[in-house]
Every structure is written in structure tokens, then in C-alpha cells.
FIMIVEX-53857 format. One record per residue (C-alpha): residue in one letter; chain; x, y, z. Coordinates in pm, whole numbers. Example, Ala and Ser with C-alpha at 12.3 -4.5 7.8 and 13.67 -1.06 7.14 Angstrom:
! residues 2
{A, A, {1230, -450, 780}}
{S, A, {1367, -106, 714}}
***
This chain:
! residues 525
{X, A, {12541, 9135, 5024}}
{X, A, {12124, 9120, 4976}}
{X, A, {11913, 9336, 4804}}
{X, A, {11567, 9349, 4964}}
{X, A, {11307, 9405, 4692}}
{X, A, {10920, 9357, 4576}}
{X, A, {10801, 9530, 4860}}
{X, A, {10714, 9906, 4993}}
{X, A, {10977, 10013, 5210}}
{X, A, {10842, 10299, 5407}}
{X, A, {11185, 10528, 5528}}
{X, A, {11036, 10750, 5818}}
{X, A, {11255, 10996, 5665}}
{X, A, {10948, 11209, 5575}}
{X, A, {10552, 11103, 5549}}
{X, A, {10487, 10953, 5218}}
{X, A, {10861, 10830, 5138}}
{X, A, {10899, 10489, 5039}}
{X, A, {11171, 10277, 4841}}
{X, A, {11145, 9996, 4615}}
{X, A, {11441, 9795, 4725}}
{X, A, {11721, 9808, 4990}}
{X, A, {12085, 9668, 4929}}
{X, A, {12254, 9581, 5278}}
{X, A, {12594, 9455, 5389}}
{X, A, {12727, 9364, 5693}}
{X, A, {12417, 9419, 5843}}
{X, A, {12409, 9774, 5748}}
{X, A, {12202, 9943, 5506}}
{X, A, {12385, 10076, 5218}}
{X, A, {12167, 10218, 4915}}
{X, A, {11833, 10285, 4871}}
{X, A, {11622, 10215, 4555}}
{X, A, {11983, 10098, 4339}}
{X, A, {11987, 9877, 4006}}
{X, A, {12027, 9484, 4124}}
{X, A, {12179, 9444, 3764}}
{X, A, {12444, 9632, 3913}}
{X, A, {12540, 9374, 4206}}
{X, A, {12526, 9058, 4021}}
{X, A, {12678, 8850, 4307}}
{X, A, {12465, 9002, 4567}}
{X, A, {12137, 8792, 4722}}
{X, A, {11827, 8896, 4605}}
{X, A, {11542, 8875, 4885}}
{X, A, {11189, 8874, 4774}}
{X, A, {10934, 9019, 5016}}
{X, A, {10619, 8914, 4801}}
{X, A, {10452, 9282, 4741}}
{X, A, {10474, 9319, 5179}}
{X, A, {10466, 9638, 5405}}
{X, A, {10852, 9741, 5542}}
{X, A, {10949, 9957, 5838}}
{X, A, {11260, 10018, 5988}}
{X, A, {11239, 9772, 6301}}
{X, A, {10973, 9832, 6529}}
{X, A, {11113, 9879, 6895}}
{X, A, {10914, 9868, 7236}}
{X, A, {11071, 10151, 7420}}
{X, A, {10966, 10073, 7740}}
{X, A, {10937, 9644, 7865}}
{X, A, {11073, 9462, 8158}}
{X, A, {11219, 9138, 7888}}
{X, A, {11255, 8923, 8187}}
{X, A, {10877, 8959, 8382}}
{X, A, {10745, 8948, 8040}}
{X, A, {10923, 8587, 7985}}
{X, A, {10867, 8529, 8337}}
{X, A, {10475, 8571, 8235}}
{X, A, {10491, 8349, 7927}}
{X, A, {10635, 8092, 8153}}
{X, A, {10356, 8109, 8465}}
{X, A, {10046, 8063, 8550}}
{X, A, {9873, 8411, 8375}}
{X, A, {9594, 8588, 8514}}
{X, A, {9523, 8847, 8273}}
{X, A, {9306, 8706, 8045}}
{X, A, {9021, 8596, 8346}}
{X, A, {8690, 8788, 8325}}
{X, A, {8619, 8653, 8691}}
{X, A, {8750, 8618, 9066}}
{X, A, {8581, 8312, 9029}}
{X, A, {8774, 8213, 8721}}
{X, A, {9114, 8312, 8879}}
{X, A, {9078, 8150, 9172}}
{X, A, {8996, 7815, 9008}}
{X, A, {9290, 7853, 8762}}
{X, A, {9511, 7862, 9057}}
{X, A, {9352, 7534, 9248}}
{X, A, {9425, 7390, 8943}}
{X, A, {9818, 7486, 8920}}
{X, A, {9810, 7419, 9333}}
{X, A, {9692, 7022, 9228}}
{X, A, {9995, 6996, 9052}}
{X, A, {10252, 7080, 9264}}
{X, A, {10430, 6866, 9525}}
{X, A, {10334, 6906, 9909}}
{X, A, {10394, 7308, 10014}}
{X, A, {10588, 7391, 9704}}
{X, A, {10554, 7767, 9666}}
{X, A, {10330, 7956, 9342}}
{X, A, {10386, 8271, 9208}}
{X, A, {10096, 8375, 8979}}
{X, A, {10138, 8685, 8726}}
{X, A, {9884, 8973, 8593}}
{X, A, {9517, 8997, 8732}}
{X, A, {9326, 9283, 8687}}
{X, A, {9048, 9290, 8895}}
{X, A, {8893, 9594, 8681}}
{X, A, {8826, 9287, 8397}}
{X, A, {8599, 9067, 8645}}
{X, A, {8239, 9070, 8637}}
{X, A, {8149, 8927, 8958}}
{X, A, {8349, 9095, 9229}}
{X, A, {8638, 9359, 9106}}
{X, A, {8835, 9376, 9422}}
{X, A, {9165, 9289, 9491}}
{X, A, {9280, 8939, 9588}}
{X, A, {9294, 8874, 9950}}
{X, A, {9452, 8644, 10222}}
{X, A, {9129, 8462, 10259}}
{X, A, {9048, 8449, 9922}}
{X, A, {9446, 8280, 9843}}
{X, A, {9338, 8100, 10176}}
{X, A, {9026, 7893, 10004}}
{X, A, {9305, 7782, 9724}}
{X, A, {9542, 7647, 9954}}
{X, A, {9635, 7675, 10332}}
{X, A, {9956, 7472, 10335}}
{X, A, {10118, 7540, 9941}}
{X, A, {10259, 7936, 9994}}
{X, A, {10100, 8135, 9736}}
{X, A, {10194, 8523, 9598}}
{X, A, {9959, 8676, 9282}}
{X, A, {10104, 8952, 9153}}
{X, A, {9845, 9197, 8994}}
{X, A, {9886, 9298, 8609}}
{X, A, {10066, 9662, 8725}}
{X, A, {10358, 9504, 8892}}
{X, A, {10254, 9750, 9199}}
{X, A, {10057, 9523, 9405}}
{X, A, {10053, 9145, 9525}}
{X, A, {9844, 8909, 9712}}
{X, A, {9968, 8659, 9982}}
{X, A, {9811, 8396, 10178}}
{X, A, {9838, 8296, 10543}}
{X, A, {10112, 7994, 10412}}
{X, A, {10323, 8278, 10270}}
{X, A, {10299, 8504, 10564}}
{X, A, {10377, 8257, 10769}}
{X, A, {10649, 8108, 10542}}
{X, A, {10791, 8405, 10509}}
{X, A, {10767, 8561, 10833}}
{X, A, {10597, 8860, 10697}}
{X, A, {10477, 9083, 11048}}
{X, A, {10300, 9393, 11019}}
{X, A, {10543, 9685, 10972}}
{X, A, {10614, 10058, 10818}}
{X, A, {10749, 10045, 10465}}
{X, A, {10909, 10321, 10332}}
{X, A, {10765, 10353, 9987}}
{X, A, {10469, 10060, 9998}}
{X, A, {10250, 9985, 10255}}
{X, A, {10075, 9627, 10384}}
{X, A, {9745, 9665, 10360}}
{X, A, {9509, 9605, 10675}}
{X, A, {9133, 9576, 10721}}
{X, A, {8914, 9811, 10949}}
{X, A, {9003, 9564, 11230}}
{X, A, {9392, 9638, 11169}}
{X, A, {9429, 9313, 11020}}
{X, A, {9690, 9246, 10779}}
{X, A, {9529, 9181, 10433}}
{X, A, {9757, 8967, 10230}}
{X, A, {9804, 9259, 9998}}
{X, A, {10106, 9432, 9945}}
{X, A, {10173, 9765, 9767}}
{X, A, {10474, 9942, 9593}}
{X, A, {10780, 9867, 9856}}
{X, A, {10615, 9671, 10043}}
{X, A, {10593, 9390, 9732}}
{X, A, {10946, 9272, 9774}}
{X, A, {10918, 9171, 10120}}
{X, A, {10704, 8853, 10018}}
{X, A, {10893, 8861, 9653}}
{X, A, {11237, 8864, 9745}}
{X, A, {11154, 8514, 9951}}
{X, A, {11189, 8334, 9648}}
{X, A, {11472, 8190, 9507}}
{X, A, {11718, 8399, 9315}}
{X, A, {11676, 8254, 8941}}
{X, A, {12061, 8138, 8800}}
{X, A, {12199, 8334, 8505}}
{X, A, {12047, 7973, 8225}}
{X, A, {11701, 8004, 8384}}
{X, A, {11764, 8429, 8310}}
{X, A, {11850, 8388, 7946}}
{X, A, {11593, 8090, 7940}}
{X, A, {11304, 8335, 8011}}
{X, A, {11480, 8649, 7799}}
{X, A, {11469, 8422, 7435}}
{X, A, {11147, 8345, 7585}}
{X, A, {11029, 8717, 7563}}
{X, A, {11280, 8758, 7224}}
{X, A, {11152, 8474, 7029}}
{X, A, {10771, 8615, 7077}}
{X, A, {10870, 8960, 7019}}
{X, A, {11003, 8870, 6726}}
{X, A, {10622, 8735, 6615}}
{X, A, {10481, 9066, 6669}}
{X, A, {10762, 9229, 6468}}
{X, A, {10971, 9401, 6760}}
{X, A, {11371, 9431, 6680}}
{X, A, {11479, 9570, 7012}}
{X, A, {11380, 9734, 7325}}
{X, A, {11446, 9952, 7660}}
{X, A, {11387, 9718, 7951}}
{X, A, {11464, 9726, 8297}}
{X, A, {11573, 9382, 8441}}
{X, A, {11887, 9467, 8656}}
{X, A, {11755, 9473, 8988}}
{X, A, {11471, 9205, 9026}}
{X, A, {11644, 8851, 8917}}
{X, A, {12034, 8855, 9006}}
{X, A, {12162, 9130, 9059}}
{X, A, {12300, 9412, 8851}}
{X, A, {12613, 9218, 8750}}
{X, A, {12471, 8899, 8648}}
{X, A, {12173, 9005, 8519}}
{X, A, {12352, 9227, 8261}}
{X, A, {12600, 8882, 8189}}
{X, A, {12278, 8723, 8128}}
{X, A, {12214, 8955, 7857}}
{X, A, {12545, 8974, 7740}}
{X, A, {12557, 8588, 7731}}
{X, A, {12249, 8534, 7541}}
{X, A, {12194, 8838, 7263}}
{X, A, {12407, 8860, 6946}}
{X, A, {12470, 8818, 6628}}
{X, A, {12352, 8434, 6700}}
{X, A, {12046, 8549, 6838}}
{X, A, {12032, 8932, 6759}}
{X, A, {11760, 9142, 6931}}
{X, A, {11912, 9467, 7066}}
{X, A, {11827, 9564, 7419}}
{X, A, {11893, 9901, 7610}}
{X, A, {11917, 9816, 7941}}
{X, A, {11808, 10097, 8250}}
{X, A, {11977, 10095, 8572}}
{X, A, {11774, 10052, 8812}}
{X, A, {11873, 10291, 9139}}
{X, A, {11882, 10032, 9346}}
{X, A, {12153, 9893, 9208}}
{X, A, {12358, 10207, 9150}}
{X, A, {12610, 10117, 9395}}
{X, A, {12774, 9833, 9192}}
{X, A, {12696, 10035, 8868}}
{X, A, {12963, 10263, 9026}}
{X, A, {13165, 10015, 9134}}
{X, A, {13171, 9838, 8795}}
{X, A, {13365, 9939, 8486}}
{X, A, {13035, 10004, 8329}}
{X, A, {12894, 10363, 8172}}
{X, A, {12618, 10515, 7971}}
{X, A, {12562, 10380, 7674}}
{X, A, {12846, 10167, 7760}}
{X, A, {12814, 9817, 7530}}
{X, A, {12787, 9664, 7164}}
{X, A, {12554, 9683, 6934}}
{X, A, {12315, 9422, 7098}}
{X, A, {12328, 9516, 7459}}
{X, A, {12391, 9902, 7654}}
{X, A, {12323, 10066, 7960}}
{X, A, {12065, 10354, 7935}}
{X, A, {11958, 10595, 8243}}
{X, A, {11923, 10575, 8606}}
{X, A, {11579, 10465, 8646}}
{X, A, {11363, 10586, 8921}}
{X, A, {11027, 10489, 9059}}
{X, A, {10836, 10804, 9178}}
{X, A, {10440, 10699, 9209}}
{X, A, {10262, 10403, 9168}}
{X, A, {9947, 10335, 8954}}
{X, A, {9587, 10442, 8951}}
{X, A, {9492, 10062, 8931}}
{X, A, {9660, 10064, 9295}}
{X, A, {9553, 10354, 9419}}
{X, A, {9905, 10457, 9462}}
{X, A, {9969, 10750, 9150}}
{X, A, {10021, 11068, 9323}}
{X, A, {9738, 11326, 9231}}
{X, A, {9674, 11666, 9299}}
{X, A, {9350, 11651, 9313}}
{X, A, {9306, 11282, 9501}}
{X, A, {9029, 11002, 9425}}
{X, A, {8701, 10996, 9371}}
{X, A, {8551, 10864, 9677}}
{X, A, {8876, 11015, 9880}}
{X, A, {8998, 11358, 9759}}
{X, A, {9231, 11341, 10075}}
{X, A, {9377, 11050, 9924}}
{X, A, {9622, 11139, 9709}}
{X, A, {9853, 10870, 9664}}
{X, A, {10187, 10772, 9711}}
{X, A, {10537, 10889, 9672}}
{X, A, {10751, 10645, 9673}}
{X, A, {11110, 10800, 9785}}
{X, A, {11081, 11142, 10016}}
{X, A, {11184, 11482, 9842}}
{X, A, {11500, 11415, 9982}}
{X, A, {11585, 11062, 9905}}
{X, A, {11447, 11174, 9502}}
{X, A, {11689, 11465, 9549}}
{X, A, {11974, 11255, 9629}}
{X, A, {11924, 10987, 9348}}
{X, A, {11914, 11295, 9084}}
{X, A, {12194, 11443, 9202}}
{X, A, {12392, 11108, 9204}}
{X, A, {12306, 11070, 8879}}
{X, A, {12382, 11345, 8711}}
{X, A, {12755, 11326, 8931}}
{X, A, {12799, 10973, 8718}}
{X, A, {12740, 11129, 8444}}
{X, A, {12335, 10993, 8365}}
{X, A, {12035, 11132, 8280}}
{X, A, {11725, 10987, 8466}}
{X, A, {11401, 10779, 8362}}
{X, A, {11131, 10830, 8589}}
{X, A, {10824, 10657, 8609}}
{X, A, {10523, 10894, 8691}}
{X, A, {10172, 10853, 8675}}
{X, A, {10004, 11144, 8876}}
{X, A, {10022, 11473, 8796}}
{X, A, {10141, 11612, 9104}}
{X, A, {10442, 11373, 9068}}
{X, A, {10502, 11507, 8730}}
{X, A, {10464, 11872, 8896}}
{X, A, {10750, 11795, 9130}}
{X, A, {10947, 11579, 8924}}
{X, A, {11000, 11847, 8671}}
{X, A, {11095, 12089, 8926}}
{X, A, {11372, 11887, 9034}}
{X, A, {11507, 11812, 8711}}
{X, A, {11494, 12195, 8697}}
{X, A, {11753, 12221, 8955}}
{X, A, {11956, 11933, 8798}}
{X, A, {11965, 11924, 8466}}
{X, A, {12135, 11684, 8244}}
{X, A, {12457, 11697, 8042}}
{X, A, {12379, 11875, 7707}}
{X, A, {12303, 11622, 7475}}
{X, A, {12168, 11430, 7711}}
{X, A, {11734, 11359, 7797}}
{X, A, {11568, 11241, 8071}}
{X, A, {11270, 11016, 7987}}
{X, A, {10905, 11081, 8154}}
{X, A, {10750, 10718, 8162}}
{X, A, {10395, 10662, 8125}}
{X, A, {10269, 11093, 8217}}
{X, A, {9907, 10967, 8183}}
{X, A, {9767, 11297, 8397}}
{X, A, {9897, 11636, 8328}}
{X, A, {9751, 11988, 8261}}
{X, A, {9821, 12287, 8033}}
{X, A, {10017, 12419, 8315}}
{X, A, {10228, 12129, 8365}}
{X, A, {10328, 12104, 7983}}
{X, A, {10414, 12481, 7974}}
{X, A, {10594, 12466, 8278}}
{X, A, {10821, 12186, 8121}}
{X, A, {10835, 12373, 7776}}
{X, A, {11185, 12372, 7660}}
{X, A, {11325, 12108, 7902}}
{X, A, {11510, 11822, 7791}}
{X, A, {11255, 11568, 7815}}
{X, A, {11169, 11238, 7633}}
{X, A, {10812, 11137, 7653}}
{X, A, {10823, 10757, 7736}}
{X, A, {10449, 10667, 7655}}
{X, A, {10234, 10374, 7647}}
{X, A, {9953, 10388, 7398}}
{X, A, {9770, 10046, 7495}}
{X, A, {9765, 10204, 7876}}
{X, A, {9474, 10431, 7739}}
{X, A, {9277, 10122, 7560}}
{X, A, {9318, 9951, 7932}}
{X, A, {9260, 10207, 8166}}
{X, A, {8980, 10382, 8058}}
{X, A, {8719, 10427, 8119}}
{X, A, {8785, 10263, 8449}}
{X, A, {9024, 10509, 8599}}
{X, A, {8827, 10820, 8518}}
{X, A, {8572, 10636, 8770}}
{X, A, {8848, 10616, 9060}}
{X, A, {8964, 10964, 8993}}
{X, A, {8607, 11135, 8907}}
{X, A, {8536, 11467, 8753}}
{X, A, {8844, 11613, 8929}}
{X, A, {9122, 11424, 8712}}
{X, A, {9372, 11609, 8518}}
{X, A, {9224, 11761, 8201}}
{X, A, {9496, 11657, 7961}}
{X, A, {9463, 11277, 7977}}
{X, A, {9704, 11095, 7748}}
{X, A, {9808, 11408, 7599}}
{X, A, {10005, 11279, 7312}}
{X, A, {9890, 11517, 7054}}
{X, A, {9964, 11824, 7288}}
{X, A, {10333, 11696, 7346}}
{X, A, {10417, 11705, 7055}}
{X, A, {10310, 12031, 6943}}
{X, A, {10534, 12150, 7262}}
{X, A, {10804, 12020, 7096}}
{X, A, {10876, 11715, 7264}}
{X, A, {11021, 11391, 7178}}
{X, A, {10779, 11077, 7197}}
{X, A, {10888, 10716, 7194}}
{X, A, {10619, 10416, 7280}}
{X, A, {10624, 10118, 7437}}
{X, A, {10415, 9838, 7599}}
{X, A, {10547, 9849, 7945}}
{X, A, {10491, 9470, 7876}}
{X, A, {10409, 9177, 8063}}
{X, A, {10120, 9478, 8180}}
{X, A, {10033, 9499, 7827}}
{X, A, {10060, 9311, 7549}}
{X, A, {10376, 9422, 7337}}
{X, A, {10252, 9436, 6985}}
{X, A, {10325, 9776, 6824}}
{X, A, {10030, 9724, 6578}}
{X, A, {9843, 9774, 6956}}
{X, A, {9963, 10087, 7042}}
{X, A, {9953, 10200, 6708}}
{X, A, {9573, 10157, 6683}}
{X, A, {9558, 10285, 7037}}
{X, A, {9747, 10616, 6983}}
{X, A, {9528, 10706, 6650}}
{X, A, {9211, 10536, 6751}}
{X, A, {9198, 10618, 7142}}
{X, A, {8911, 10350, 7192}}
{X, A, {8893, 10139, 7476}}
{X, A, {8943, 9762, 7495}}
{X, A, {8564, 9666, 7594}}
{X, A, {8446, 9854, 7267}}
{X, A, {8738, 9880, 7012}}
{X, A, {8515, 10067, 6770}}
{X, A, {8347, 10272, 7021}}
{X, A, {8396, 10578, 7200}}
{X, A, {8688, 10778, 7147}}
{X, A, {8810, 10916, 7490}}
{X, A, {9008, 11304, 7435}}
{X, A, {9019, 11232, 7077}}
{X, A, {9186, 11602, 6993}}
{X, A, {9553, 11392, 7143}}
{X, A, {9464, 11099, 6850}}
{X, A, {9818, 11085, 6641}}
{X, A, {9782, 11027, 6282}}
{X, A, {9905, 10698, 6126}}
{X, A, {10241, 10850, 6062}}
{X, A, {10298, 10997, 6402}}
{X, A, {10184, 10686, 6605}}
{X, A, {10461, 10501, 6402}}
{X, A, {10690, 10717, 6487}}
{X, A, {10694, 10590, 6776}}
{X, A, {10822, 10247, 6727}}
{X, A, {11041, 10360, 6492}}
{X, A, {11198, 10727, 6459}}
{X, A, {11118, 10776, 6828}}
{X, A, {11255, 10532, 6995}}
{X, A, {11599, 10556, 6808}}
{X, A, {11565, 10898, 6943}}
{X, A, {11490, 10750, 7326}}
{X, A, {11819, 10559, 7265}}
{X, A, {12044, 10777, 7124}}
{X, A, {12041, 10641, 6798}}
{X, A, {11858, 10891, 6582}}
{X, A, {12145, 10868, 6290}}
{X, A, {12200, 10481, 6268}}
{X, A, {11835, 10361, 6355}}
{X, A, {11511, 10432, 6333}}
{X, A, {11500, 10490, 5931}}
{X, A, {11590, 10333, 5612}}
{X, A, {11832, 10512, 5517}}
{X, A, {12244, 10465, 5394}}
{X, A, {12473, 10337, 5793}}
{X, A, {12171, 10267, 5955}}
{X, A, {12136, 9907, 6054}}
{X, A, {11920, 9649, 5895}}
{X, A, {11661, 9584, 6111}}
{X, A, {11331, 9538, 5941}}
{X, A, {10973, 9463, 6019}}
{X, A, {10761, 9361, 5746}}
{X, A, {10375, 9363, 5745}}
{X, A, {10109, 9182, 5542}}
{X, A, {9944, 9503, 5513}}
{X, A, {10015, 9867, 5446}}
{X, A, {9865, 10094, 5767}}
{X, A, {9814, 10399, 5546}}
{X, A, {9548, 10199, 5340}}
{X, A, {9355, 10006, 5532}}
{X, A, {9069, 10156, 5724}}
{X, A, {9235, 10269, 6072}}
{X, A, {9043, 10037, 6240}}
{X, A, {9173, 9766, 6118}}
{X, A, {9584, 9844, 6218}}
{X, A, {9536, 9617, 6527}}
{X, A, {9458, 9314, 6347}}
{X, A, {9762, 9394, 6071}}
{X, A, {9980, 9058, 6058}}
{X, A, {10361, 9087, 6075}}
{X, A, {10533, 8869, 5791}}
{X, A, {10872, 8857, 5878}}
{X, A, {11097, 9052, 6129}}
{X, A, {11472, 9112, 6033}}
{X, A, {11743, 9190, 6244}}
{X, A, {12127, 9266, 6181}}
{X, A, {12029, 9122, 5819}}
{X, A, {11925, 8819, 5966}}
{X, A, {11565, 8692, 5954}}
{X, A, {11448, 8574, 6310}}
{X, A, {11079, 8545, 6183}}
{X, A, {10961, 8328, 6054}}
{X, A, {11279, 8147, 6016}}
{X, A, {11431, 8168, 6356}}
{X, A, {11377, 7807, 6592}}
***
């Protein structure tokens, strides 16, 4: 038994309701605001006059990329080609003779001298005997050079889904798109089940610094398999090292998912499986988000769909046989447009939602058309701070009207839970929480506010970590809120974010983060 006390414990039962202590057992809440004189041989917790939410949790992260990232060479803080490049001659040096690289997150868009993608030739100049792969910051795009290709035996082919990028000459590029990615990343050794969970308490253990309790990822394709990437999991997250993870299927891997004894929401209280997820589009950074209305110095490009109208029939209707809902990640607004239509003709089980990820581009038409539907908003507040006002340049005056249409959502009546889509972004709440009120950009943080009638208030944009993603997972009566049966996860702040200047939320510090009743931060090795 603990009481948790000398702090403001904000319920996200209603705006404005706060406690003054919290008894828990068994890592369950039990009372709110009680008499400690009453429970004389309970453990009294002092939180020092700190900030306390339910646990904050990133609704949409991929754990294992974003502990893959903490553990490799990373990109995404260069401001140059120049700089990247040198970075990797540096890791190159240290490797023994034609040892193979993989490099995580550039984004050209940050580089001063020359923002284009990374070549061939330019990997070439690094090294022309160690096989090198860069994956860009989106996950949609990677860069090879001539040791890889040849390692790998990459020849110039159709790729259902992706593409490999040639020059005017017809020359293969070195970059790879969508589909097309895994033919130079799936040459790479498949990672056992210790170096799995070694990069998931990776991602845990620094989640846990930014105040994050759990989280929707999807893992169970990319490192071994569905089966043993969901024993990695299982292996590693518990009540000895409790973080709770809802887990999407990726389609790909929906064969053994059927095979398996495995179902929706199947798990404990650490690890489940969530939806079928599906990818539909790419990015704008890649060129590759499908849009009505094309790019700016292309309007006949329009982008790319990544399964035909039949193959995207199929998976829907296979899901909803098994007995899932669907996640779909969509950036343009045509593939929101025909996404929704779909899901039209294949709705879910009631009770069921399918979640729209990321919906950056949409219209008044699109959100009326999909009034009423059962749809979860999957968003990502920090994508806003990152992508404008860059992508309004490669889309031009023609882009969808309602960009990052938060605001609008939700006075349609949808659900909204947010997320980092991390290693792409940095997966501190605090983050998208300044993003989703402020709507600055990350070159001038106290600058220009881009469609600032979609701003959430304070209130709303923590909703999202909190009330919206126990929503996302099913969970609205047991998470989410301080409140009696719902579990003891806890994030506590040094400051309160509904009196400091709104400005300041990104640079809030967390204190300690509490999970199952067990404090992982600052406490946790």
C-alpha cells in the first residue's frame, strides 16, 4: 500500500480536476484525495509540491528502430551533407575490412549546403569497399552505395509498392523508396531475440526519462519475425521491468498471426496485440504521399500507393474475417479519400475503431464524408513543428486546405490519440504537447503559427497522451485517468503546464515516471 501525496494530481476526468493525494495497491489506484491517518501501515510517497498525470503514452512508435537509433550512427541532428558524410568516414575508420554500416535518420530538408537526397556516389566518396545503407529520418527511403549493390546483388527491377530510383541516363541511383527499401535492408543479418530486447530497454529506459509509461508500436515484421519478435517482448517487459506496449500486426505477417494462437487484444497487462496495420502512402519528405492535387513542380505527380485497390481490398477484408480492425498509415489526402471509402464497405465489429495514422492533408469534404465513422485519429503533433514550412514548398498553393486539422477533428466528433512516430521524431510528449497548442515550427519555436484555428488548448493536447490514447487502446475505463481500478502509472513534472507561459511546455522537466506502482525514473538502472 502507498499513498502518493504533496503534489497536484491532475485526473483528466474533467479540465480543472485535481487531487491532493492518491492511495494505490497492487498497482492499482484505489482512492482519491483519502485521510493517510486512516492507513497507518501504508507507505507514504512524497512528490515534493510536483506536477502528476496519469502516465503519458506515445500512441504511435516503432520501440525497436527507435533503440535501433540510440544504438547507431544518427543522422538527424546534421545541419549539412557535408557534416553527414564526414560522420560516416568516421564510423567507416572504425570498422574492420568490408564490414557492412547501416546509418539511421537524415533529413536532407535540415542541410544548408545541398538538401538532396544521399546518393550512390555520394556513399561512394565514404567508402568503395565497406557496404554502406543510410536510411533517411521517414523510414521511406534509403541510400546505397556501389559496395552494397554489388554486395547485395541489387539489379534494376519493378517493385510493387517502392521504386529504385534512376537518373536521366536510366542509371540506378543508390536510392530506394517505400518497397523497394527492403531489398537492400533485408540483406542484413536477422538480429537474435537478446540483441531485440537489448535495443527495446534501450528505447524503455529513455522513454522512461521523458515520462512515457507505454506505447503502440509496430515491431513484428522488421527484426524476427512475428513470433519471435512478440517473445522478445514478452521476454523482456513486466512487472521487473514494466512499460506496457500494444503491439500492431503488421500485414505482412498476418499469415502466422492466423496460424498462431494469438488474437486482438490478446496478452497481459504489459504486452497485447492491437490492429492489422497497413501501409497505404508514403511521405511528402519522399515524394511518395498520395495527393490529389500532386507537387509543386509536378502536379502529374501524385505519389504513391503502395498496395493496388485490390491488394488494400483484400487485406481489409481479411481483417475484418479475423476479427480486427485496421491502422492505416496515410499521409495524402487522396489516400485518405479512398481509404475511407473502403472502410465504408467494411466496417469494423461494433465496438471496435480503426486508427487513421498521421492524416496530415485533408479537406472539409473529406472530414464530412467520414463524419460518423468509427475512426481513431492517430496523430503526430511534432510532424507539424518538422514539416513545415518545408512541405507546403513541395506541395505549393494547391495542398489540402485543412493541414493538421486537429482542432476540426475534434469538433466532428472524433477520437484523437498522439504519438511521436519515433525514431522520426523525438518521443517526448512535452514536444507534441507544445506542438499541438503552439503550431510553430522547429527553425523558429516562437515564431509563426502555421493554421493556428486547429491549435488545441493545454487540456486537449494532453489528452492526447493521456485520455486518448487509453481510448486508442481500448482502455478508456482502467487507464488514461486517476481515478478508483485504473492502474498506477504516473508521470510527474517539475512544472504545472496550465501555469507556465505556453511557450515554455517544451522545456517542462519530467521528475519521476511511475509504472505498475513502481518508480522506473529516476530510480530504475
Amino acid at each position: 500500500m502507498k499513498i502518493y501525496e504533496n503534489a497536484k494530481f491532475y485526473t483528466m476526468q474533467r479540465e480543472g480536476d485535481f487531487v491532493r493525494n492518491v492511495f494505490v495497491q497492487d498497482g492499482v489506484i484505489q482512492t482519491l484525495d483519502v485521510d493517510p491517518e486512516a492507513y497507518p501501515d501504508a507507505e507514504r510517497v512524497d512528490l515534493d509540491g510536483k506536477t502528476v498525470f496519469p502516465g503519458f503514452v506515445d500512441s504511435h512508435i516503432h520501440l525497436l528502430w527507435y533503440g535501433q537509433a540510440l544504438d547507431r550512427l544518427n543522422l538527424s541532428e546534421t545541419t549539412s551533407k557535408r557534416e553527414a558524410l564526414e560522420l560516416i568516414r568516421r564510423r567507416v575508420a572504425d570498422l574492420e575490412a568490408e564490414a557492412w554500416l547501416f546509418v539511421e535518420g537524415y533529413d536532407e530538408n535540415k542541410w544548408s549546403d545541398d538538401a538532396t537526397l544521399l546518393t550512390r556516389w555520394d556513399l561512394d566518396g565514404v567508402s568503395e569497399t565497406h557496404p554502406i545503407l543510410v536510411r533517411r529520418i521517414d523510414y521511406h527511403s534509403v541510400s546505397v552505395n556501389s559496395a552494397l549493390i554489388d554486395a547485395a546483388k541489387l539489379v534494376r527491377q519493378e517493385v510493387s509498392g517502392g521504386e529504385m530510383v534512376l537518373d536521366e541516363s536510366g542509371v540506378f541511383t543508390g536510392i530506394l523508396r517505400d518497397n523497394a527499401t527492403y531489398l537492400a535492408t533485408d540483406r542484413f543479418p536477422v538480429p537474435t531475440n537478446e540483441a531485440i530486447s537489448a535495443w527495446l530497454k534501450l528505447a524503455v529506459r529513455d522513454l522512461w526519462e521523458k515520462g512515457v509509461t507505454g506505447a503502440h508500436s509496430e515491431d513484428l515484421h522488421y527484426f524476427n519475425g512475428f513470433e519471435g519478435t512478440l517473445q522478445a517482448f514478452r521476454d523482456t517487459l513486466s512487472e521487473d521491468f514494466p512499460f506496457r506496449a500494444q503491439l500492431l500486426i503488421h500485414n505482412a505477417e498476418f499469415d502466422v498471426f492466423e496460424d498462431s494462437d494469438e488474437r486482438f487484444m490478446d496478452g497481459d497487462s504489459f504486452v497485447e496485440l492491437d490492429s492489422m496495420k497497413i501501409f497505404y502512402d508514403g511521405t511528402v519528405g519522399s515524394r511518395t504521399a498520395y495527393m490529389s492535387a500532386g507537387y509543386h513542380d509536378n502536379p502529374e505527380e501524385h505519389g504513391l500507393k503502395i498496395q493496388t485497390d485490390e491488394e488494400f481490398e483484400k487485406l481489409v477484408k481479411r481483417a475484418r474475417k479475423a476479427g480486427l480492425p485496421v491502422a492505416i498509415h496515410i499521409l495524402g489526402d487522396a489516400a485518405f479519400r479512398d481509404v475511407i471509402r473502403m472502410l465504408k464497405k467494411y466496417p469494423p465489429k461494433a465496438g471496435q475503431h480503426d486508427r487513421m495514422i498521421h492524416t496530415p492533408w485533408l479537406t472539409d469534404e473529406l472530414i464530412e464524408e467520414a463524419k460518423g465513422m468509427p475512426l481513431l485519429f492517430d496523430i503526430q503533433p511534432q510532424f507539424l513543428s518538422s514539416d513545415l514550412p518545408w512541405a507546403l514548398d513541395v506541395l505549393g498553393e494547391n495542398h489540402p486546405p485543412r493541414a493538421f486539422a486537429w482542432k476540426t477533428l475534434l469538433e466532428n466528433g472524433f477520437e484523437l490519440a498522439g504519438g511521436s512516430d519515433a525514431p522520426i521524431e523525438i518521443p517526448n510528449p512535452l514536444y507534441g504537447i507544445h506542438a499541438a497548442v503552439l503550431r510553430t515550427a522547429n527553425s523558429d519555436l516562437t515564431g509563426k503559427r502555421y493554421f493556428e484555428t486547429e491549435a488545441l488548448s493545454v487540456y486537449e493536447a494532453i489528452e492526447l497522451y493521456t485520455t486518448g490514447s487509453a481510448k486508442a487502446s481500448y482502455k478508456p475505463d482502467s487507464r488514461g485517468k486517476l481515478a478508483p481500478g485504473f492502474a498506477a502509472d504516473f508521470t510527474v513534472l517539475e512544472a504545472d503546464p496550465f501555469e507556465i507561459a505556453r511557450e515554455n511546455l517544451r522545456s517542462i522537466k519530467v521528475a519521476k515516471t511511475i509504472v505498475n506502482d513502481r518508480e522506473v525514473y529516476p530510480n530504475e538502472g
